[in-house]
N, C-alpha and C positions, 0 to 999 in steps of 0.2 A: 222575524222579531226585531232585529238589529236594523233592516230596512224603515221598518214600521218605525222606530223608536224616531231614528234620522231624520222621516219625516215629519214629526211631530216637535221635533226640536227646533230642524227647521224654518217649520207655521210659526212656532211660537217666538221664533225670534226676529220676525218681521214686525208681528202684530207686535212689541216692543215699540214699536215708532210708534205703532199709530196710539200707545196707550201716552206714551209721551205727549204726543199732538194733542191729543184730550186735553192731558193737565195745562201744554202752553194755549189750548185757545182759553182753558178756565181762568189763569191767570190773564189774559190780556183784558177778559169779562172785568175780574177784579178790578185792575188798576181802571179799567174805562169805569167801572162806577164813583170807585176813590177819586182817578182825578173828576172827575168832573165838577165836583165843587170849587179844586182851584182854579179850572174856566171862569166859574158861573163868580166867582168870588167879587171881583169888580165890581157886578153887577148886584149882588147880595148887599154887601157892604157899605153901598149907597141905598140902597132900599131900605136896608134894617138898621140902620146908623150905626156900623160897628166898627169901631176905631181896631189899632193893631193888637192891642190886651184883648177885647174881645173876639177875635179873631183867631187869634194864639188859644182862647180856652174850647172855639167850639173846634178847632181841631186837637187840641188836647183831651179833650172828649171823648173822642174816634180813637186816641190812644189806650186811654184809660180802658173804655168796653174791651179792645183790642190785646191790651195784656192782661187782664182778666179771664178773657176768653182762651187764651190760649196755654193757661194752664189746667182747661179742660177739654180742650176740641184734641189735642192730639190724645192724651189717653182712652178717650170718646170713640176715635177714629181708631186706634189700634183696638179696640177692645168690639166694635162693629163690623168693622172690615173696613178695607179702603172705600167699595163704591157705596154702600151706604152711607156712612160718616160724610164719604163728600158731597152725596145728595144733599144731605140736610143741610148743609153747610153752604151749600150755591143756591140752595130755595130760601133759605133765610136771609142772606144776605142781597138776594136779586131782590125779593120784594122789600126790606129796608129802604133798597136807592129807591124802589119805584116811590115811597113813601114822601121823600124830600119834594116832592111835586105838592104835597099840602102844607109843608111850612107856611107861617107868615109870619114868623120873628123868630132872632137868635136864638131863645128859648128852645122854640119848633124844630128848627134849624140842628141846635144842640142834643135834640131826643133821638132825631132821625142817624146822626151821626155815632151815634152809643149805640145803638141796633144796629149800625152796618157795622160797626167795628167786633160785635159780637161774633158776627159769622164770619166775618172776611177773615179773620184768624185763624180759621181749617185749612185754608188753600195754601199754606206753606208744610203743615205738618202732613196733611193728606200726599202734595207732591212730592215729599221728600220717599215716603215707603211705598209709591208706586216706582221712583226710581228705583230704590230697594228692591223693592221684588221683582223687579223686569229685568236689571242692568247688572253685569258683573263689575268689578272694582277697578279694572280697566277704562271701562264708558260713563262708571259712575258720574264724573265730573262734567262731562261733555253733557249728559243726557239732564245733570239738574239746571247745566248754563242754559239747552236749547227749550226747559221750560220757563225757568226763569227768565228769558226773555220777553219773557211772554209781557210782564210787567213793563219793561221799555216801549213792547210794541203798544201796550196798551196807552201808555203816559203820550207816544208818538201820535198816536189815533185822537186820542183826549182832547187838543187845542183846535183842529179846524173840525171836527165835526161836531163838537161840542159848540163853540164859536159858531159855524152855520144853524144848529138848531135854535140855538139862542135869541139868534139875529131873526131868523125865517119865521120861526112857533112862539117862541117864548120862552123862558128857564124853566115854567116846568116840564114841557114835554124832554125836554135832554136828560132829565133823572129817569120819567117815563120810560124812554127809546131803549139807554144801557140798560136797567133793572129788567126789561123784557128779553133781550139777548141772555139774561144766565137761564130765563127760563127753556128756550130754544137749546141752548146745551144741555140742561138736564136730561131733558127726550133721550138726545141721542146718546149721554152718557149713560144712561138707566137699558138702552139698545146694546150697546157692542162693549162693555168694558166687563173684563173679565181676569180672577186672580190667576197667576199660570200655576201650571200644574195641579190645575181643579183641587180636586183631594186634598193634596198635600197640604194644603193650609190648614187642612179641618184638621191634622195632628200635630200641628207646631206648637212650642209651648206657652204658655201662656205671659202676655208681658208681665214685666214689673212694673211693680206701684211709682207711682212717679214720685213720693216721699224715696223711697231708695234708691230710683234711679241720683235724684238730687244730692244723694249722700257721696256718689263718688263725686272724685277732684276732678274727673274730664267735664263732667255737667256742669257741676258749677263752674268752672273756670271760663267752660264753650258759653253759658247765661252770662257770667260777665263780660264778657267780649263784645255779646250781640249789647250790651248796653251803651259800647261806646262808636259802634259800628254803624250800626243801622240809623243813627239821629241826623247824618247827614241827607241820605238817602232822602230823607224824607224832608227836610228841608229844601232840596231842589222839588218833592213831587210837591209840598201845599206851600212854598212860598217863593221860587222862581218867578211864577208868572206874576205876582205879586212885587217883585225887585222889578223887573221891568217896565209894573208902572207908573210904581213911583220914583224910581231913582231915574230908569232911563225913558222916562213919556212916552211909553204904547198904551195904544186905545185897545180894546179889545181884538178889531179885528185883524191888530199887528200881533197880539200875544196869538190869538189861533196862528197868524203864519208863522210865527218863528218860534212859540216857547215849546214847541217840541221835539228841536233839532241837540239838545242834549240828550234826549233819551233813544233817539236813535242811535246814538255812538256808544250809549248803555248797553245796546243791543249786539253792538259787537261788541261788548266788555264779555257779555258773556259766553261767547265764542272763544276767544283768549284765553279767560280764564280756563276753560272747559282743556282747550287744547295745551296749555302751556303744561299745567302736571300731568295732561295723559305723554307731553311729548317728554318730558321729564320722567316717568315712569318705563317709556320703553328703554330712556338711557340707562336704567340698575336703579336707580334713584329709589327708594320705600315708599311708599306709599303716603305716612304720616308726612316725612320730608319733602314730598314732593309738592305736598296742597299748604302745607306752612311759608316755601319759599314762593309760592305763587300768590299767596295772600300779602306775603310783605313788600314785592316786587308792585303788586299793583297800590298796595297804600299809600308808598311811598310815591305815586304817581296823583296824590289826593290832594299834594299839596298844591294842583295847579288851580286851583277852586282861589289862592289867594290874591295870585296878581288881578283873577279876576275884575275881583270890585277896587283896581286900584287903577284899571288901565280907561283912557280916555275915549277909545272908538268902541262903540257897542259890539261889534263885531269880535273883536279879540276878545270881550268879555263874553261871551259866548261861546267861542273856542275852548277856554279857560274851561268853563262849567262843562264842557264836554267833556274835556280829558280827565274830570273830575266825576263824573257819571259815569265813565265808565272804570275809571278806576273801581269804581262801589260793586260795579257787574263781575269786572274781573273775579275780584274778591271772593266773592258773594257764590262764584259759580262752585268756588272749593272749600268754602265753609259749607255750602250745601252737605256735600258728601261725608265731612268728617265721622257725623255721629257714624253711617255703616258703613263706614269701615273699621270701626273695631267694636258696635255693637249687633246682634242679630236684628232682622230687618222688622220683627214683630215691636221692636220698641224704639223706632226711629220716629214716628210719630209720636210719642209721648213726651223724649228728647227733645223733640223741634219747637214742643209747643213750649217745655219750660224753656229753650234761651229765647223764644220769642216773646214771650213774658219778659223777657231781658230789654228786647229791642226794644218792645214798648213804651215799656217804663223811662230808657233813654229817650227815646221820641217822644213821650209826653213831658219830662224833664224840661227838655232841651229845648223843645217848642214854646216853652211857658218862656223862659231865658231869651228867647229868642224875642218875641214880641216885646217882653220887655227893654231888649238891648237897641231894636229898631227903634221903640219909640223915643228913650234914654238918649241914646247916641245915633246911631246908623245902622248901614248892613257891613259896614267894613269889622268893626272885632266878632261877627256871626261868623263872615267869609274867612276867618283868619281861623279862627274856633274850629269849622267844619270843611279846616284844609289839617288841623293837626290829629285829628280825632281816630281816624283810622288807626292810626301808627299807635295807639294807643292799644286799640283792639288787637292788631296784629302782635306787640309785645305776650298782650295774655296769649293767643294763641300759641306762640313756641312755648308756653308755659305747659304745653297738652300731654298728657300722656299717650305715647304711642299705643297702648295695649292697655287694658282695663281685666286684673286679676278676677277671675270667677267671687273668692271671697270679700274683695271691691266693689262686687256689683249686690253683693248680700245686705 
């Protein structure tokens, strides 16, 4: 029996990677649909005559559906199960992007991005409670960095193959080609993914309502945080490529070569991050402590987003926006983890989707601010802005409670 058990523990604790792999290739799907409009944008912009306000609203848009949606996809997803919930969630959102291939004005343009932001909103609360249920509190951090990078790799992928479709087909087949890849993952997620300990799940308790989850101070405090967190984030994914052509003269087929050399260094932020509090954790360090000093450590690295847009060779400004992307990753790999580790893993998604309703809401904000302040002024108080912002989030974060009392969570 004790053999038997061993080896079952065993299987299940390999097949852990490969469930990981799942959620990072689903993310890199995500981001390769997301970015591709800041590719194709150049090229949009001049077709559909949309100045920088316009621009700023139809990705404000995408936020809008985006934090909307994610004060129901994660309670959706916990209350489904993981692999259902994130079916729906990658078949709605693949067919969305395919959608952007019939646009033909901002309007158009505008619908298709409100439908993708609907579904693309599961893929962070779904990933978080497959961590959960797979990963002990140990590898938690590592295993949400090694899918969250998934997002890097995709933003990495987004510029020259997006840029080759574009150039080769046309802009619409590059919504086409992504939007068809989540379907290709569905298959095989609907194939091999599985909750572990079969049963077990069928008698865990049931989650809480996401009105009381929201009542305790760890939730809200974790939804404000992502509001001043994640705006930067997004600012390198829809408007980098964008600073580069108007401030520093790339054509398109200079932004496919180079505007994806910051999200590659994203991608080892979230390595960093992953390992920095699990290296921190083997020293005695708590657990709460060790993903709070890892958060501020790498914020505090956010501020190199400002010499950025002040230095003269393209090159170090690029550098700059690296060590500021991955700053975001670092981050980002141990906010991941916080909600499980002091809640049960049945209500990590419903967690995830309210401070992602956070991020949103900052990302649609701040986008709006942002277009305005390009067209107003420049991108120099945007780059000054979304070098201070972090430090902002990471403040609320030591505001966290280590441990959340049972009658707290009532």
């Amino acid at each position: 029996m004790e053999a038997a058990r061993a080896t079952a523990q065993a299987k299940e604790s390999r097949r852990r990677w490969v469930m990981i792999g799942l959620v990072f290739s689903a993310t890199v799907i995500n981001y390769l649909d997301r970015q591709t409009l800041s590719v194709v944008a150049p090229f949009l912009r001049d077709q559909f005559a949309m100045n920088d306000v316009a621009y700023a609203r139809v990705v404000s848009v995408f936020m809008l559906a985006y934090t909307l949606s994610n004060g129901l996809s994660g309670p959706i997803i916990d209350r489904l199960g993981t692999k259902l919930g994130y079916s729906i969630c990658m078949a709605w959102w693949s067919a969305a992007a395919m959608l952007h291939a019939l646009a033909r004005s901002t309007l158009g343009l505008g619908i298709c991005r409100f439908l993708l932001g609907i579904g693309e909103a599961g893929n962070w609360p779904a990933g978080v409670k497959v961590a959960a249920e797979w990963f002990p509190e140990s590898e938690r951090a590592l295993a949400s960095g090694i899918f969250n990078s998934g997002s890097s790799i995709g933003a990495v992928l987004a510029p020259p193959i997006v840029a080759w479709i574009v150039l080769s087909f046309g802009w619409p087949s590059s919504f086409l080609a992504v939007g068809l890849t989540g379907f290709v993952w569905l298959v095989i997620w609907r194939l091999v993914y599985e909750t572990p300990g079969g049963a077990r799940s069928q008698i865990a308790p049931r989650p809480l309502p996401a009105w009381r989850l929201l009542r305790t101070s760890f939730v809200w405090r974790f939804t404000l945080s992502k509001v001043f967190s994640d705006p930067a984030w997004y600012f390198y994914i829809f408007w980098f490529p964008q600073y580069l052509k108007s401030v520093r003269h790339f054509d398109l087929a200079a932004v496919g070569r180079y505007a994806w050399i910051p999200f590659l260094t994203a991608d080892l932020g979230n390595l960093l991050g992953g390992w920095m509090s699990g290296a921190l954790l083997k020293h005695g360090v708590p657990a709460a402590k060790a993903r709070k000093i890892s958060v501020s450590v790498f914020s505090l690295l956010a501020m190199s987003s400002i010499p950025a847009v002040l230095v003269a060779d393209v090159r170090v400004s690029i550098a700059c926006v690296c060590l500021a992307t991955l700053s975001y990753t670092g981050a980002l790999a141990n906010t991941l983890s916080l909600p499980a580790d002091v809640f049960p893993s049945n209500n990590v998604g419903s967690i995830w989707g309210l401070a992602s309703m956070g991020a949103g809401f900052g990302g649609m904000v701040f986008s709006l601010v942002t277009g305005w302040a390009v067209e107003q002024f420049s991108y120099v108080p945007v780059f000054f802005g979304f070098g201070m912002l972090p430090l902002v989030a990471a403040a609320i974060i030591w505001t966290l409670p280590d441990r959340v009392a049972f009658s707290d969570k009532l």
